[in-house]
Each structure stands twice: as C-alpha cells, then as structure tokens.
C-alpha positions as CSV (number, residue, x, y, z in Angstrom):
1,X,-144.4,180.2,-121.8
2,X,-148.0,180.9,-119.8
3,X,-150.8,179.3,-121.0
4,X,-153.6,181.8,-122.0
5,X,-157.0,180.5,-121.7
6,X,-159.4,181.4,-124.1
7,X,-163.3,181.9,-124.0
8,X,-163.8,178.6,-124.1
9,X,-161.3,177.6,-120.9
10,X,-158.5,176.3,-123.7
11,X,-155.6,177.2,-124.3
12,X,-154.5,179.2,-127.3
13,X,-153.7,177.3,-130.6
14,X,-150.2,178.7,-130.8
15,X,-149.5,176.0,-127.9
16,X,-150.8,173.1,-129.5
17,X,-149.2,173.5,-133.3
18,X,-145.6,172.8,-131.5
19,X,-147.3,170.1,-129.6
20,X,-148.6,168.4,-133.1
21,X,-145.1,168.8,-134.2
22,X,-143.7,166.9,-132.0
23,X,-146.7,164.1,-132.0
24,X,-148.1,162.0,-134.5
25,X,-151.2,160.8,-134.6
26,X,-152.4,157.3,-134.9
27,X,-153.7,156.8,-138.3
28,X,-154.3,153.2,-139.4
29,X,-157.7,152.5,-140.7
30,X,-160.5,150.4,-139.5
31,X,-160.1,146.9,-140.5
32,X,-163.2,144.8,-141.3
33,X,-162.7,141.2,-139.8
34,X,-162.3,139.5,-143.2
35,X,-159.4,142.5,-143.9
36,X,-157.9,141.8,-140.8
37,X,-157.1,138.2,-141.3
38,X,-156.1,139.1,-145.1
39,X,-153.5,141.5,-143.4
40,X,-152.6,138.6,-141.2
41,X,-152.3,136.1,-144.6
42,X,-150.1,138.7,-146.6
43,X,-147.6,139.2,-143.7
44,X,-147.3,134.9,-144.1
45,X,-149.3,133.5,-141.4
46,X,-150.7,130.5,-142.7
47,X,-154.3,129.4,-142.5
48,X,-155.9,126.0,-142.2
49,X,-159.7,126.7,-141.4
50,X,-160.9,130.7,-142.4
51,X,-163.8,130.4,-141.3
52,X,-163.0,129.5,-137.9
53,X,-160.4,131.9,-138.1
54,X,-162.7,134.5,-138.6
55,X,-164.4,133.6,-135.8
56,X,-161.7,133.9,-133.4
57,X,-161.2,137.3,-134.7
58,X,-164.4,138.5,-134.2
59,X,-164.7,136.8,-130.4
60,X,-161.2,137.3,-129.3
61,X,-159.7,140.6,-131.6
62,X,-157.3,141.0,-133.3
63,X,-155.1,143.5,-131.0
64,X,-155.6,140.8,-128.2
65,X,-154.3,137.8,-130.4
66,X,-151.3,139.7,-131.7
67,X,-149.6,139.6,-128.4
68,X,-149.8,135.6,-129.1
69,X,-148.6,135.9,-132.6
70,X,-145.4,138.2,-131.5
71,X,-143.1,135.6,-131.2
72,X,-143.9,134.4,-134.3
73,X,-142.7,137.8,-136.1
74,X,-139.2,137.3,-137.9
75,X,-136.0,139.1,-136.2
76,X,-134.3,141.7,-138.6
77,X,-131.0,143.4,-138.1
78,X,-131.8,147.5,-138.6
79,X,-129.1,150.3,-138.4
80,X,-129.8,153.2,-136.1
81,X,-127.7,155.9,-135.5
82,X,-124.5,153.8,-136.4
83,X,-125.9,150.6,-133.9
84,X,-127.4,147.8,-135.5
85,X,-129.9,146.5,-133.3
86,X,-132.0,142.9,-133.6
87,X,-136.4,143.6,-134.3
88,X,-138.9,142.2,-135.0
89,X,-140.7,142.8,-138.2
90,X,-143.7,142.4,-139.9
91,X,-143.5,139.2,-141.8
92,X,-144.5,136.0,-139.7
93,X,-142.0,133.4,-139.6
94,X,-142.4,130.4,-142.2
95,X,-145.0,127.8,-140.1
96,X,-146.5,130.3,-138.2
97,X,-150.1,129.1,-137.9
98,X,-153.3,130.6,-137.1
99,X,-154.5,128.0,-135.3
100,X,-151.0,128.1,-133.2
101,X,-151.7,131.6,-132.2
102,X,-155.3,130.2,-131.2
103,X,-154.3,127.5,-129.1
104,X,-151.3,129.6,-127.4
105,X,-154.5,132.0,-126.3
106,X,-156.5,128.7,-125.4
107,X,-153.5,127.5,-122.9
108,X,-152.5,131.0,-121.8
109,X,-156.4,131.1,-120.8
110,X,-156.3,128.4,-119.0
111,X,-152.9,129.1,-117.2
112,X,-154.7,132.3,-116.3
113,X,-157.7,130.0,-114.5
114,X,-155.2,128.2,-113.0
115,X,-153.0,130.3,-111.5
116,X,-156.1,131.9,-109.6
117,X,-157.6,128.9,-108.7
118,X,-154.3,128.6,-106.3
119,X,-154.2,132.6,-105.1
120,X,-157.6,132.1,-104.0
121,X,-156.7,129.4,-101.3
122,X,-153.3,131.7,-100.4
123,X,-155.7,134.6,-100.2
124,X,-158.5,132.7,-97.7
125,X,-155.5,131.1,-95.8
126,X,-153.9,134.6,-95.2
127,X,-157.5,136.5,-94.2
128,X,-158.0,133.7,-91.6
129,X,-154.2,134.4,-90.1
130,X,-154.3,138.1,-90.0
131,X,-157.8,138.4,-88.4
132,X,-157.2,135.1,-86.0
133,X,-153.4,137.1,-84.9
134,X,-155.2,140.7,-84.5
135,X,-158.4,139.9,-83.5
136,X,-156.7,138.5,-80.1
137,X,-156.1,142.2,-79.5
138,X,-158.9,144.0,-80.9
139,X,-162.0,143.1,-82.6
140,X,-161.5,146.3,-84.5
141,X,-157.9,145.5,-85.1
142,X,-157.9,146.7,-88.8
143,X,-159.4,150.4,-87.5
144,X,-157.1,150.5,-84.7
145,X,-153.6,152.3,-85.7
146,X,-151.9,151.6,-82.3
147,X,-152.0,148.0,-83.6
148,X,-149.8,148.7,-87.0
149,X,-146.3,150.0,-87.6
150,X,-145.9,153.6,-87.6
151,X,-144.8,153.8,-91.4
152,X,-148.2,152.8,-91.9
153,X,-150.2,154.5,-89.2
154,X,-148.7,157.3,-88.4
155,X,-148.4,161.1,-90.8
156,X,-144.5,161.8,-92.0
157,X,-143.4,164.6,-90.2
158,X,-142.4,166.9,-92.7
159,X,-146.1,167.1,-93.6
160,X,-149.1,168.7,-91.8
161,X,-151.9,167.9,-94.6
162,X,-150.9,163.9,-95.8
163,X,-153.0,161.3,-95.2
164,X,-151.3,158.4,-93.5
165,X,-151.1,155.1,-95.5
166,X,-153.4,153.6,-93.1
167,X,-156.1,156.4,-93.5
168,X,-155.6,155.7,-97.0
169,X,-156.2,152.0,-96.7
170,X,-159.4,153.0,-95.0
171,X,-160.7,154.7,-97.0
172,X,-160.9,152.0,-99.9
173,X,-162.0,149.8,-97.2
174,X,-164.9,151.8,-96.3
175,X,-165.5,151.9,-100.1
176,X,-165.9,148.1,-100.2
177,X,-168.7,148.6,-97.6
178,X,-170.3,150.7,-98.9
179,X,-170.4,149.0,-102.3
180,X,-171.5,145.4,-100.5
181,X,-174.7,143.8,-100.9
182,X,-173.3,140.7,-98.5
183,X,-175.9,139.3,-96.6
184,X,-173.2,139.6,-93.4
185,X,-172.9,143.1,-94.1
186,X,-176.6,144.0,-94.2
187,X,-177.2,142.0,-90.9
188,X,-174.5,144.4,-89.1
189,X,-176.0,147.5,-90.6
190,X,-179.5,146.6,-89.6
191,X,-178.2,145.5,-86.0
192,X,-175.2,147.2,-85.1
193,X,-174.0,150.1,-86.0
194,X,-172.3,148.7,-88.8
195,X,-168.6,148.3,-87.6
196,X,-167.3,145.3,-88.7
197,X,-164.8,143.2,-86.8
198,X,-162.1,142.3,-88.3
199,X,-162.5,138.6,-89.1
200,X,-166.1,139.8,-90.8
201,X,-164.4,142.9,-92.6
202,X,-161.7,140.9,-93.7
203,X,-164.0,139.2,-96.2
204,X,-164.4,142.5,-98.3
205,X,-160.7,143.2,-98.9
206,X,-159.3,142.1,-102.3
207,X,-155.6,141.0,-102.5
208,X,-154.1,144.3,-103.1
209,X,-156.0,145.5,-99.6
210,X,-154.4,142.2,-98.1
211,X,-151.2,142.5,-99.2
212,X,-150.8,146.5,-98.3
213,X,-152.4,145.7,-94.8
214,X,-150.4,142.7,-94.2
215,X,-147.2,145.1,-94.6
216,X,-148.8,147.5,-92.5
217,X,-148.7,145.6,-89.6
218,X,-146.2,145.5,-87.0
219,X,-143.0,143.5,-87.5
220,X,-144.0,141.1,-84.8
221,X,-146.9,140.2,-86.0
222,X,-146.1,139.7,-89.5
223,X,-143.0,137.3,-88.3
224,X,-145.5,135.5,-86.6
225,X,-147.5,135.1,-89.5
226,X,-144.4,134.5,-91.8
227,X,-143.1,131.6,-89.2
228,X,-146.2,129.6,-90.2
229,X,-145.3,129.6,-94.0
230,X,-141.3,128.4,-92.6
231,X,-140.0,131.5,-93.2
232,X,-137.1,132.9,-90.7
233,X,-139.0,136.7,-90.9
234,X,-141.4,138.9,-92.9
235,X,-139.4,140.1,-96.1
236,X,-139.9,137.3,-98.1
237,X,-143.3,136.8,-97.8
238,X,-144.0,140.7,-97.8
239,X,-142.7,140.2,-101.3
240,X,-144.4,137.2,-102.1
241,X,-147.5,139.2,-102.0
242,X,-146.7,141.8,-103.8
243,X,-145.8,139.2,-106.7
244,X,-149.1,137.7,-106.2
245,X,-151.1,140.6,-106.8
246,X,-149.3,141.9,-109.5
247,X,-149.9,138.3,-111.0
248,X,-153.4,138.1,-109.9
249,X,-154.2,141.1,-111.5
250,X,-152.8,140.0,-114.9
251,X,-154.7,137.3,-114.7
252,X,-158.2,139.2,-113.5
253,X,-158.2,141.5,-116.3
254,X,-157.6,138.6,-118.9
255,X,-154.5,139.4,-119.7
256,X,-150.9,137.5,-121.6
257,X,-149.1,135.8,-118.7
258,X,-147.3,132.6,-119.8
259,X,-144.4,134.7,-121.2
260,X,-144.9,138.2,-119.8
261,X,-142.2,139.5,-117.2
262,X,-143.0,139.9,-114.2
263,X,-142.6,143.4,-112.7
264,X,-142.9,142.9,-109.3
265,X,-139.8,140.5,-108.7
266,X,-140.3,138.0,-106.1
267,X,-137.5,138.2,-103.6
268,X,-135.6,135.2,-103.3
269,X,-134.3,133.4,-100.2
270,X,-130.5,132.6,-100.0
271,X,-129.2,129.9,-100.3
272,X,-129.9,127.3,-97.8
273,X,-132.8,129.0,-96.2
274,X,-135.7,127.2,-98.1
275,X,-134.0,124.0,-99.5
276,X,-136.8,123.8,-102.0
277,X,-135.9,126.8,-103.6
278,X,-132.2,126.8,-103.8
279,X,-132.6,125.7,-107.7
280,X,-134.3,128.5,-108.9
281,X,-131.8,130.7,-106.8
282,X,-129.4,130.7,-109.9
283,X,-131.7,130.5,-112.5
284,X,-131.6,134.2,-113.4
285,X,-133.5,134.2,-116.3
286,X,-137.0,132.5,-114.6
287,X,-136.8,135.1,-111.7
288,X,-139.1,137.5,-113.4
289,X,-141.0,135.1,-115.4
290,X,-144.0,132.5,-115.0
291,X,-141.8,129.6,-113.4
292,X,-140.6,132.0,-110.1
293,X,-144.1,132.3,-109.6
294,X,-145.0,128.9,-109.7
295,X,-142.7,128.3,-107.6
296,X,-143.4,130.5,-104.5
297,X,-147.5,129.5,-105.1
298,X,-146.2,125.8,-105.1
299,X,-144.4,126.6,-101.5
300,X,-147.2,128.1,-99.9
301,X,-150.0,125.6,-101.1
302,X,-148.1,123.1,-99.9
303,X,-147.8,124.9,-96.2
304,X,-151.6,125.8,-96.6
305,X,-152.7,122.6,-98.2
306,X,-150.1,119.5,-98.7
307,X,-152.6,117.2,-100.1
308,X,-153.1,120.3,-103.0
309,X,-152.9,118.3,-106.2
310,X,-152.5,121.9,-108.0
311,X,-149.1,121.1,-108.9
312,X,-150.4,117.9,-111.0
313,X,-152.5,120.2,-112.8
314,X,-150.0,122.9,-113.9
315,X,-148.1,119.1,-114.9
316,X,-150.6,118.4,-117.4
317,X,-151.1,121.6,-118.9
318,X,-147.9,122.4,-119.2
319,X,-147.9,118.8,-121.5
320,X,-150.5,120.6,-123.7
321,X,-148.5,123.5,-124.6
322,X,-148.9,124.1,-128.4
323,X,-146.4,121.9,-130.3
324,X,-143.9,124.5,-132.5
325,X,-140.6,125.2,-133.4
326,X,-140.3,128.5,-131.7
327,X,-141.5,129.1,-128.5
328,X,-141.7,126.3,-125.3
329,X,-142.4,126.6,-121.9
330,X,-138.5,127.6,-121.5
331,X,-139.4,130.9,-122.5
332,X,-141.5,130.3,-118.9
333,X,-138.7,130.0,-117.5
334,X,-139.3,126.4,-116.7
335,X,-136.4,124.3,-116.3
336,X,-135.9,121.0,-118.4
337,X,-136.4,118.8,-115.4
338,X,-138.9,121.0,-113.3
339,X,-141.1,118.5,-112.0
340,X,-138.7,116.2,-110.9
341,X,-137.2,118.5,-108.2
342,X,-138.2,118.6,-104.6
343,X,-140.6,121.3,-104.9
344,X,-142.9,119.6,-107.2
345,X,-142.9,116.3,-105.5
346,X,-146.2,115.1,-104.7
C-alpha cells in the first residue's frame, strides 16, 4: 500500500493505527530515586546502608546498575507455546545485596581501566610498525592506494558510483584533521601544505582506523608486521584487532564487560602454533568472553613489552572480585588455575 503524504509531509493516519497495533508502547512511570530503591527492596534485594544506596542511584542509575544486578534475578521455568523454557524473573535471589551490585560496578570499572591501559601500548606499538613498514615506500603511504590490497583500494566492478573502502577510510581520516587542535598538525598547516606523512598522521587514527587500515594493507606487508608478534601470517592478528576494538569500545563508552560476550570472536590458532595458547584452544566456553581476551592482550604485551607487569595487575584484581555465592570470575571464562599456566608467567 503507497504511502500518501499529507499537507504536513506525513503520512496518513490509516498507516499508523495498524502500526500501533502491532506495537506497544513503553509505559512505566518515572521513578523518583527513593521509589526506585523501594522497587529494588520489594523485589528482595537486601539493603545494608540506604543512604549510600541512594547515592549510588542517583550517581550511577538505576538502568546502568541493573545490568550488575541481572545475575542476581531468580531462574523460573515458564510454559510457551507447549516449551518450557528457563528466565529470569523479577524477584532477586535470597542474599542479593546492594552493596554487591555496587562493588561488582566498582571492579567491572576498574577492569574497564585496565583493560585499556594495555590496548593503549598494542595501539602505540602497532602505529610505530605500520608507519616505520610504509613509510620506507612512501611518506604518503596511507594516501597512496598502489601501496594497499585492491579489496581495499580499488571500486568493485559491478559498480560505477561506490566508494572504495580506502576512499572511505579517507574520508574519516581527513575528518580527524580537520577536527585536531594538535600542535603537530597546526605546525604542518602553517608550513606545509598540510599533508601529513604517515608516521605524523598516524597519530590521529583511533583503533577502529588502525585496525581497518592495517587490513587494508597488502598481504606482505601485514605478514611482515604479523612475523614480529610470532605469528606464521596475518589472519590471526587481523582478528586480534578486530576483538580489540570491539573490546576497546566497550570499555570507552563505560560499558558491562566482565561478563558480556564478546561479539567479535577472536580467532584462535591451532593447536601447536602458539604453545601459550593451546589451553584456551578447547576451552569453548571463554572464547567469546573476558578471559580470550586477556589472553591474546597478555601475548602481545609480552612481544611489545616482556617486562609489562600488566598481568600482575589483572592477578590482583581478579582477587578482589566481590565475594558471593552466585557469580565468580568463571563466568569470565577464567580457568581455575589461570595464572599458573605459561601465559601468565612472569
């Protein structure tokens, strides 16, 4: 059925009552802080201190703490269509604190910190490898699409009007300098004519531009680059990097990581390949959780940095994960005897 717009440029109501009919709207009422925690309290969760409670509500919100307090929700068995499946309901389980939920944010926060505190020397080491490799062949390497593969650089034939990936790449690139206000890139624009080279440029990519221009490159170049992190060719760290800034940006935007899956799966060597890795090769359920990643940040900080005493810090704050009967840092994925495998040896 056409759409016929009205005077206003909408379309007519007759569309929109079998569009209500089929959608519900959201209708909960505001909550005042005090209500929310008494909405908290009559579902069971259990408070020690209300006024600092009520604090944590007003600094933190309630929608943002309830991803914390999900485990804590009991399981029921409900019948639909003939299948009985396993949810969670309301009610909180019996010992499920407030101040448990707190402290889970607390560590989760600090994971968070963590966790980019160790992308941030991957991201440096790979901006000095790309523009050391490419800037041998061009200062303008990144510009230059003769120097990247030709699913990047070049338009797919069975179009005349798509932008290449490359052109693509550019243009967020030329975004970032235009947005700058580094003192580097207001000496060029005053100087030169504002081209960059690419160990300058480099410096205003974020991860994302990294890890798209680091797959953009020809295969040579990025098995040169892969041979320095001990890998045999370019997949696995390709994929590495994906997983990284999928992670990263979790993390950026202040978001639940402990537990969350992780949707960009890092591929995994076979086994053999990286000797450090062969244990979480089998561990199926840590591939798409917090531990896989871990893992392949532990392998490259210790390429980038073996001296990193990162891995004695995720140690110790694993140790302070809230004490509880429910959740542990299994649900991490985290092996029982993690730290005593060859990967996390100092």
């Amino acid at each position: 059925m056409a759409c016929t717009s009205s005077s206003n440029g909408t379309c007519g109501s007759s569309i929109f009552i079998g569009f209500d009919e089929l959608m519900s709207s959201y209708s909960k009422p505001h909550l005042t802080y005090a209500q929310q925690l008494d909405f908290m309290v009559d579902r069971g969760m259990f408070l020690s201190n209300q006024a600092k409670a009520l604090n944590y509500l007003e600094r933190i919100g309630y929608y943002r703490l309830s991803a914390y307090s999900y485990p804590f929700r009991k399981i029921i068995s409900v019948q639909e269509n003939g299948i009985t499946k396993n949810v969670r309901s309301d009610a909180f389980l019996e010992g499920a604190e407030f101040s448990l939920i707190a402290n889970l944010y607390v560590f989760d926060k600090k994971l968070r910190l963590l966790t980019l505190d160790a992308i941030e020397r991957i991201e440096v080491a790979l901006r000095v490898d790309i523009a050391y490799l490419l800037g041998k062949y061009d200062l303008y390497a990144h510009v230059n699409p003769k120097l990247l593969h030709g699913n990047f650089a070049k338009k797919n034939k069975n179009s005349s009007t798509a932008k290449t990936k490359h052109q693509e790449w550019l243009e967020k690139y030329q975004d970032a300098v235009k947005r700058s206000r580094e003192e580097f890139v207001e000496h060029f624009r005053s100087k030169y004519d504002a081209k960059l080279p690419i160990w300058c440029a480099i410096e205003l990519w974020d991860f994302g531009m990294l890890s798209i221009f680091y797959s953009g490159m020809k295969v040579a170049d990025k098995n040169k680059i892969a041979a320095k992190y001990g890998f045999a060719d370019f997949t696995l760290l390709e994929s590495w990097l994906r997983t990284v800034n999928y992670v990263r940006n979790v993390a950026a935007h202040h978001s639940r990581l402990w537990n969350r899956d992780i949707v960009n799966e890092p591929k995994l060597p076979k086994l053999g390949l990286l000797p450090e890795l062969n244990h979480l090769i089998p561990l199926k359920h840590a591939h798409a959780r917090y531990y896989a990643v871990a893992c392949l940040l532990r392998y490259l900080l210790k390429k980038i940095n073996p001296s990193s005493s990162w891995h004695k810090r995720l140690e110790e704050l694993l140790q302070s994960f809230p004490s509880n009967h429910v959740v542990d840092i299994k649900h991490m994925g985290f092996p029982a005897d993690w730290h005593q495998l060859p990967l996390w040896e100092s």
